[in-house]
N, C-alpha and C positions, 0 to 999 in steps of 0.2 A: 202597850201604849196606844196599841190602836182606835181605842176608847176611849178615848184625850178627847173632851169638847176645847174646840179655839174660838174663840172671836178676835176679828178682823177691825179694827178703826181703824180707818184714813180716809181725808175728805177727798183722795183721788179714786174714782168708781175701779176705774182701768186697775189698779193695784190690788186693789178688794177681789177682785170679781177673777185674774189671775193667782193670787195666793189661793182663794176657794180650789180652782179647779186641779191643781198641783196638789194640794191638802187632802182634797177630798178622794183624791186616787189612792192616798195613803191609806185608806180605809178610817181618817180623824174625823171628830165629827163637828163641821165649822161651819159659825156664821159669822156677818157681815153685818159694818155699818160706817157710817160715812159722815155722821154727827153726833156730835156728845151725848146729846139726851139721848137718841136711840143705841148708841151704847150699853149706858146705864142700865135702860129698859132690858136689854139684853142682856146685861150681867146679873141683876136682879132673877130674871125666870132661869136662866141656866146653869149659874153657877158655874163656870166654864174655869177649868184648869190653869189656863192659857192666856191674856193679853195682848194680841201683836198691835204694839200702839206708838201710831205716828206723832213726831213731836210738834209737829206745825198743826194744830187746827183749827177749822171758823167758828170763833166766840169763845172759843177756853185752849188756853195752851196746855200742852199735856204737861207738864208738872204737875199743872192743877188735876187733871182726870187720875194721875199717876196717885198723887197724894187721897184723894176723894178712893180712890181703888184699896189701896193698903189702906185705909180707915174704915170701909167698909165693905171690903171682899179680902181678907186678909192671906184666905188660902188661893187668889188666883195669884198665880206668876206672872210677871209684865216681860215683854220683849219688847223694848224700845224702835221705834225707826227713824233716824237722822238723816236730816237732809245735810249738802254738803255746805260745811263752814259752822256747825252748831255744836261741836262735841264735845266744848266744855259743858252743855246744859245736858249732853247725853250722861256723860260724867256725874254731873251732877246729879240726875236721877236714879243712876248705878247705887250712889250712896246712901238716895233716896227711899231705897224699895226695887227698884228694876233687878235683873236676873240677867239679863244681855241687852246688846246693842248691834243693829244692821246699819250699815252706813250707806245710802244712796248715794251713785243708784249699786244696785244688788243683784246679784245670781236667787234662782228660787232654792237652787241646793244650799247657799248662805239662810237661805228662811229656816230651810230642812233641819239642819244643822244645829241650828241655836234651839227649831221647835222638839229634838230629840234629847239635846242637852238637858233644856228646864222641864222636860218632860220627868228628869230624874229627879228632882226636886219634888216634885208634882204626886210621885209614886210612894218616894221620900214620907212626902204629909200624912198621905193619903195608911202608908203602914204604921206611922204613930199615933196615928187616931185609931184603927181597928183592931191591930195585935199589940203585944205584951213584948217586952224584949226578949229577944230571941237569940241571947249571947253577946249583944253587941258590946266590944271593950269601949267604948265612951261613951259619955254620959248622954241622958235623951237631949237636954241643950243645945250640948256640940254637937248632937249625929241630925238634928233639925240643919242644921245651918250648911254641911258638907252634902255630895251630889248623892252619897248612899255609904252606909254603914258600913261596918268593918268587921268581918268576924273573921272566928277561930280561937279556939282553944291550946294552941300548940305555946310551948315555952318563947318561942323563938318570936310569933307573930304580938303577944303580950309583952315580951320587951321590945318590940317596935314599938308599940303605942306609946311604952311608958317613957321610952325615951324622947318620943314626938312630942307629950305633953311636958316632959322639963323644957325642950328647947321652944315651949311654945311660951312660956311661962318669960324669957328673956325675948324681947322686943324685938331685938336689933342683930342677934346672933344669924350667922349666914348660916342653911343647911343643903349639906350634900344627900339628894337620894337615889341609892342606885339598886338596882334591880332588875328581872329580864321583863319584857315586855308583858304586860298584863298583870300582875303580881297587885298594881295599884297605886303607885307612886304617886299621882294626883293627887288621890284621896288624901294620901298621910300630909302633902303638901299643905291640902285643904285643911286637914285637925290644926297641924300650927299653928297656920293665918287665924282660922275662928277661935282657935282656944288661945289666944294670944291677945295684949293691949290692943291689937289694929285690928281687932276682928270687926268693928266700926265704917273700917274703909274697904276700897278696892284689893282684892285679888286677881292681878292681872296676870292669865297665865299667857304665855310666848311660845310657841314651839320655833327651835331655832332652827331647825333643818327645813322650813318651813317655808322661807322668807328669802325672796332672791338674793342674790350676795348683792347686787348693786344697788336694792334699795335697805339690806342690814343698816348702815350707819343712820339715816334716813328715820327710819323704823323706831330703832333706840333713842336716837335723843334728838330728832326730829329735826326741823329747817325755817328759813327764816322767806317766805314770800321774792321770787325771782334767784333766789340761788343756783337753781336749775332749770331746765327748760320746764320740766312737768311741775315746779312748785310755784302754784297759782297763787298761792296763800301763807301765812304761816302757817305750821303746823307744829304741834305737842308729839313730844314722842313717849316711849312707854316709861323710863322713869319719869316724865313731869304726870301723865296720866294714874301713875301709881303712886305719886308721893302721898307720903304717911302711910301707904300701905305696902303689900308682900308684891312683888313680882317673882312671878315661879318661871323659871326659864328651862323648860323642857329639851330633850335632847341638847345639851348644850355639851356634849362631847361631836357636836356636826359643827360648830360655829366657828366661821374663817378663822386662820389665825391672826390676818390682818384688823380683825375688829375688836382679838381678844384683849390686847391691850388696853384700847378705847374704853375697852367696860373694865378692865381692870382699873382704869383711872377714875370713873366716876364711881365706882362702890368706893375706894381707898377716901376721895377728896369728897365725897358725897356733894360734887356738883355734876353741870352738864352742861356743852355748850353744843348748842343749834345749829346746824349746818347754814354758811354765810354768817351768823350772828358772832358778837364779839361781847358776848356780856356771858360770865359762868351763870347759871342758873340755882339755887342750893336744892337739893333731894334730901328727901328721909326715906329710905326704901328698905325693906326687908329683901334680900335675896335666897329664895331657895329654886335650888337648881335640879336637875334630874338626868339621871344615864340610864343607858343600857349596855353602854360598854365600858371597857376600864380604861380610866385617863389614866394611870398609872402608865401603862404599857404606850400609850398616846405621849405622855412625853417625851419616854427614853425615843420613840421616831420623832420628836420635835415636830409633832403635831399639835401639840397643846400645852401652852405657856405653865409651868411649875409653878409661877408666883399667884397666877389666879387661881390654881387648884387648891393653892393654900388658903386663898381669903375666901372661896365657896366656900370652903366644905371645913369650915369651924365645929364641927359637929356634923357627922357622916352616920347617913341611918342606909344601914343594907336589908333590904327585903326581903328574904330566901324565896324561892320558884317552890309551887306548889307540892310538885314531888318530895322536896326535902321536908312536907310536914305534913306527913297523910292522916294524921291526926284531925286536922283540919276540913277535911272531904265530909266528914258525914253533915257537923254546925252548917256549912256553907249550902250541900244538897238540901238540906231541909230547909233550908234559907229563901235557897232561889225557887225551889218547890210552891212552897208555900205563898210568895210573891205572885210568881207567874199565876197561881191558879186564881188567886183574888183578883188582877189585872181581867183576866181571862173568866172570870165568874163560872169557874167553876169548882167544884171539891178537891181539894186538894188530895192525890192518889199514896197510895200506902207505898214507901221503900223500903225493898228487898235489903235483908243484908248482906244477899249475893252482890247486888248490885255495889254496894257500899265496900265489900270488899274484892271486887273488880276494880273501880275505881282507883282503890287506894294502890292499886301496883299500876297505874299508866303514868306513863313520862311526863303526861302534861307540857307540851313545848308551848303551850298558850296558857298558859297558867288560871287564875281565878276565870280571864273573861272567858278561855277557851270551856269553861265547867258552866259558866253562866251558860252560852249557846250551847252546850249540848243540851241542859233541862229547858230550856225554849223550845228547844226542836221533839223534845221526847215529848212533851205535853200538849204540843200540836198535834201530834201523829197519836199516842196512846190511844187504845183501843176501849181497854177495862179499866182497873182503880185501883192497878198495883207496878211501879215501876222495876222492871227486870232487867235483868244485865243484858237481853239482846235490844232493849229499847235506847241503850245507849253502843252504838254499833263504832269502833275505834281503827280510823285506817292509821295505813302504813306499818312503819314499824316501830314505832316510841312506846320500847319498855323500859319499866322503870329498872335499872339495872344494877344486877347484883352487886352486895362487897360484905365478905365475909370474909371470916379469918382460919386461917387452915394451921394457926396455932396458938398457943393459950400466952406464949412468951412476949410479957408486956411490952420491954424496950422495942423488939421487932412490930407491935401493931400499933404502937404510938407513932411510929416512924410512916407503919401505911397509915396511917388516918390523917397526918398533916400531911402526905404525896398526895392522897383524896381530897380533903379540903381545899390544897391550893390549886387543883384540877377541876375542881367545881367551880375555883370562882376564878377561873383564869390566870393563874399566878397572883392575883388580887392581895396581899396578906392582909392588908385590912378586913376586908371580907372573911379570909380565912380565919383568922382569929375570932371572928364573930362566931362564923361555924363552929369552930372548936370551942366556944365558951370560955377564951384564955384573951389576955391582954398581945396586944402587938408584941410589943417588950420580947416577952414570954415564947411569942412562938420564932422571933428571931432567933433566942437564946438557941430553941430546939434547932433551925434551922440548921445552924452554925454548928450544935453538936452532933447532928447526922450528915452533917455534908450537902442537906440538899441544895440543887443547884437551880436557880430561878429561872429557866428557860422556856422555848418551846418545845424542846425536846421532850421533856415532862408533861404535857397535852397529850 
């Protein structure tokens, strides 16, 4: 991404002239301009990826630059900048064509952030225009519109999709997605929202671990001007910011428990009222949520309300960890291969199937993203134009670890493979039964007939 040209509009010099120098250390390649027309001029000769575009300017408000941009630069990305008090029209041009928003005033790591985000978009275009599909399960439409593709050829990762597109196909259905970190849970968030009626509106994602507990209620469904010392103004909070569209609420096995109610009241009564305000607000919100860890085990410690675990996760999509589908290693290697080198311009290097089946026996405790950064790093460093298994060098000690059967006697390795399953996914049996390709139902029944006992013991 280092090859990312940015331009810079705002009529404040001081702004321009410090995003350059923070920019341009990233090794991006950014210009500058502080008036519409010489914008233009500049988008015109560079073609530039990028947008960072303030919404106040002299002689055109940016809607206008915004709209005039999407109608004649269609593949640059917009990064809005809001001054403070304007963020319905920020909003409004989310809907618009924008890709993100910074709110003044701003950290330059918030510029960073967003400029790394739509940069994946930007990569996105950039490989739909050049290569051929390369495995991806959705279609070239919906993989335009999400942050980057999906591959894999494993049974397990293909009924993720396919389940992601029925539950996308109903509007209003809540989804639970759980998974360990990296595996991609946004992403699939992301197919929903776009393959879905509200693919139109905003996709607000939340991470709720995120957000100070004191300003959570604040945050969600926002406040009424003098309610508290710091509330200058009104403010919108993320269900009126997302009405008609999905809010993805990330980690939301972190989220107080004092506020779980609150949100269980507004998805149930699809209103919201304003901190200080005395009027319900009405919402249309899609919620899809996201874990890493199991709310099941989170209730029984009365960590985590039962009745909201039920109205998320109307439909519960588990992701398995890369390990569990080595199958999947080579589509992705060649994936991210072939990406990085065109980023990177240069030839794309030959893989070993040493290499390929190296990989396939590593633990992966970082799952896809951990595979992404290793072929980052090996296509920095390579020497010649063949990737070998010492070019991918694996600390610690994450092997993928063994389970075989030391008898052929069915009943006894039915009985190991669901003590396996429910020890992968933490006692989870939802999960578990995904593992084992059987209905809940079903693997209670087994439970129940071998006795096993839902513990920690069993971990």
């Amino acid at each position: 991404m280092s090859n990312l040209k940015i331009l810079i509009l705002d009529d404040e010099v001081r702004i321009t002239e410090k995003l350059k120098y923070h920019l341009d250390k990233r090794n991006f390649e950014v210009y500058t301009a502080n008036m519409p027309n010489e914008g233009f001029a500049l988008l015109e000769k560079e073609q530039p990826g990028i947008l960072i575009l303030d919404v106040m300017l002299p002689g055109m408000n940016g809607l206008e630059v915004l709209k005039r941009v999407k109608e004649d630069f269609p593949n640059t990305e917009v990064i809005m900048i809001s001054g403070y008090g304007d963020m319905d029209m920020v909003i409004e041009a989310m809907r618009k064509g924008a890709s993100d928003f910074i709110r003044k005033p701003f950290q330059v790591m918030d510029i960073q952030v967003a400029v790394e985000r739509t940069g994946k978009f930007v990569e996105l275009q950039q490989k739909l225009e050049k290569a051929e599909n390369r495995g991806s399960l959705v279609s070239r439409e919906l993989e335009g519109m999400i942050e980057k593709d999906f591959i894999g050829e494993s049974g397990a990762i293909r009924n993720v999709i396919k389940i992601a597109l029925k539950a996308a196909k109903d509007k209003d259905v809540n989804v639970l997605v759980t998974g360990e970190n990296g595996t991609g849970k946004e992403i699939i968030s992301r197919i929903i929202h776009y393959g879905s009626p509200r693919n139109e509106q905003v996709f607000a994602p939340v991470n709720s671990s995120a957000i100070p507990a004191t300003l959570l209620e604040s945050e969600f469904f926002g406040h009424m001007k003098g309610s508290f010392t710091d509330a200058r103004e009104d403010k919108k909070g993320y269900f009126e910011l997302a009405n008609n569209g999905t809010l993805f609420l990330d980690e939301i096995a972190d989220m107080p428990f004092s506020l779980q109610a609150k949100l269980l009241r507004a998805i149930e009564e699809n209103k919201v009222k304003r901190i200080g305000g005395s009027k319900e607000l009405p919402v249309d919100v899609r919620i899809i949520s996201a874990t890493n860890k199991n709310i099941e085990k989170l209730i029984e410690e009365d960590k985590f309300r039962i009745d909201l675990y039920h109205r998320i996760n109307t439909i519960e999509i588990h992701i398995p960890p890369l390990r569990e589908r080595p199958e999947d290693i080579k589509p992705l290697l060649t994936h991210f291969v072939a990406s990085f080198a065109r980023k990177k311009n240069i030839e794309a290097p030959i893989i070993s199937e040493e290499l390929i089946k190296k990989l396939q026996k590593y633990y992966f405790p970082g799952n896809v993203r951990e595979l992404r950064n290793m072929v980052e790093r090996a296509l920095i460093l390579l020497e010649g134009n063949v990737l070998l298994p010492d070019d991918f060098p694996i600390k610690g000690d994450h092997k993928k670890e063994a389970f075989s059967f030391d008898t052929l006697d069915l009943e006894r390795n039915e009985q190991k493979l669901i003590i396996e399953a429910l020890k992968r996914c933490e006692m989870n049996q939802t999960q578990a039964a995904e593992l084992l390709c059987i209905s809940r139902d079903a693997l209670k029944r087994k439970i129940k007939k071998f006795g096993i006992e839902i513990d920690k013991s069993i971990i």
